[in-house]
C-alpha positions in Angstrom: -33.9 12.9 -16.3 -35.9 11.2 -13.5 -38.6 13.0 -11.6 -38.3 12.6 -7.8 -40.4 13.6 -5.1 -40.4 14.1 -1.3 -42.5 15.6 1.3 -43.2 16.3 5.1 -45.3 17.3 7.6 -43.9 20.5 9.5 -45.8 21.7 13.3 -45.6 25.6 11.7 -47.6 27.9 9.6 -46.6 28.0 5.6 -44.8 31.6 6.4 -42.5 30.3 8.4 -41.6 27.2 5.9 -41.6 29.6 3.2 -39.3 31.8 5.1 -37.0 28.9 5.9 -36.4 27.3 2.6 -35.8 30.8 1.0 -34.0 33.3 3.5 -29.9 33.4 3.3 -29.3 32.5 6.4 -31.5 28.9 6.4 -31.6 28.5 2.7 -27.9 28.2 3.2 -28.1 26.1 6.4 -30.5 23.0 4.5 -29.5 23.3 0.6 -25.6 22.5 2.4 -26.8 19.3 2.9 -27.1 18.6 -0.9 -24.4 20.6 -2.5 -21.9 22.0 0.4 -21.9 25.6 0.3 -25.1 26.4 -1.8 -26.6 29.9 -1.8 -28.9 31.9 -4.2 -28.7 34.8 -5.7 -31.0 36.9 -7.2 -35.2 37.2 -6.3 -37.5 34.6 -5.9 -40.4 35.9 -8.1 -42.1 35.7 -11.5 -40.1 36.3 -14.3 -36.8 36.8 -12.5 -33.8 34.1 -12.9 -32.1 33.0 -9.9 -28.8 31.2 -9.5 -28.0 28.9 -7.2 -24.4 28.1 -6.3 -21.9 26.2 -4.7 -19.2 28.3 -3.1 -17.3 25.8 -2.9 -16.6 24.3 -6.2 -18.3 27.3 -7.9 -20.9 25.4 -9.6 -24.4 25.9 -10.1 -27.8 26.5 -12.1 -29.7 29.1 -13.3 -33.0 29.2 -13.5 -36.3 31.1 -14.0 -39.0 31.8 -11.7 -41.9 30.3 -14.0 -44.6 30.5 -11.3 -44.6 31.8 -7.8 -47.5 32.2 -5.2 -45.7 33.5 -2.2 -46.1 30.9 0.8 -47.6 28.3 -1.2 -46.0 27.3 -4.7 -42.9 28.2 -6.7 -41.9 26.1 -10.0 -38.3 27.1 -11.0 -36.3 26.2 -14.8 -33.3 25.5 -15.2 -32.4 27.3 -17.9 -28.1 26.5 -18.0 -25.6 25.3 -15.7 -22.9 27.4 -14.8 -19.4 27.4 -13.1 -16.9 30.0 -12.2 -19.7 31.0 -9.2 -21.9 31.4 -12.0 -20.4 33.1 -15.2 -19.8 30.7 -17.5 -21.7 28.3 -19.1 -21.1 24.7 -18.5 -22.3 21.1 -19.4 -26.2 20.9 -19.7 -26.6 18.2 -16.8 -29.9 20.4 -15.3 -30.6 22.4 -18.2 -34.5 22.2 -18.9 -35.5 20.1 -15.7 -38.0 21.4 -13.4 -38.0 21.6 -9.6 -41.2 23.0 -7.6 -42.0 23.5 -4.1 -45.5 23.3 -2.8 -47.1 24.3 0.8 -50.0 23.6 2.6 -51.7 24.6 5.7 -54.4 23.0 8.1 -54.2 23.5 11.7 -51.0 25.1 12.2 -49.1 22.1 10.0 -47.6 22.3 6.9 -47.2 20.0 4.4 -43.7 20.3 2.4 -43.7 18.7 -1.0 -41.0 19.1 -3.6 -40.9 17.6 -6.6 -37.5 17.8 -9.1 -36.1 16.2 -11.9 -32.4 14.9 -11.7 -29.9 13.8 -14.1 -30.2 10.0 -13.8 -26.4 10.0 -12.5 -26.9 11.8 -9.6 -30.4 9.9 -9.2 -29.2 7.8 -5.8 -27.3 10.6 -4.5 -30.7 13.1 -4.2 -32.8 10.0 -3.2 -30.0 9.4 -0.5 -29.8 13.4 0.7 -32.9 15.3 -0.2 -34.6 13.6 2.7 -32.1 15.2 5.2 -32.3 18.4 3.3 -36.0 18.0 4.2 -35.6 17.3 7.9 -33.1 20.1 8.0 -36.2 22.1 6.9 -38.4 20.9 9.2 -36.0 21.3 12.3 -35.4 24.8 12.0 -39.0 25.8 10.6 -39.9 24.3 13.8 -37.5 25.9 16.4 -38.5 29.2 15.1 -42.4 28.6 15.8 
């Protein structure tokens, strides 16, 4: 796997980034832009395992909260891929890589970085539309401040 990393500068207070990148309704509306029709299920917490899925082809991962400092860090697992909107096991192409979010505040701006590990194959396609993901992010963290 290859370890990539983006980040950005966001005029809004860590609460409301948080809030955007993990609520339905804009989770939905910026993790589209990387696998259409992606949501999550399950909590965002310590200890808990999440899924995320596509609804459209019924892929996805899940993966375990391994840290999470609410409005500042979470570092997710991926603990086994899935299909069938997430009940069966598929082939391990993000099983064991890592991907973490972390925030910062200072005068009212956030700084966004996220940091993941992909399966070399899909290496240009993240590089390519991660950083539109992350201006998705931005845009709406913005409009709601």
């Amino acid at each position: 796997m290859k370890e990539l990393r983006f980040s950005t500068s966001i005029q809004s207070d860590k609460e409301t980034v948080w809030a955007t990148l993990w609520d339905d309704k804009t989770f939905r509306q910026w993790a589209s832009i990387i696998d259409p029709g992606t949501y999550m299920v399950g909590e965002l917490k310590e200890g808990n395992e999440v899924q995320f899925i596509s609804s459209e082809n019924g892929y996805g991962v899940t993966s375990l909260v391994e840290a999470c400092i609410v409005y500042e860090f979470v570092l997710l697992r991926h603990s086994a891929d899935t299909q069938d909107t997430g009940l069966e096991k598929r082939e391990k192409q993000w099983t064991g890589g890592k991907e973490w979010y972390t925030l910062k505040e200072s005068d009212g701006v956030t700084e966004l970085s996220v940091g993941f590990e992909v399966p070399d194959e899909l290496r240009e396609y993240f590089e390519e539309h991660y950083p539109v993901a992350l201006a998705r992010v931005k845009a709406l963290a913005e409009a709601t401040s």
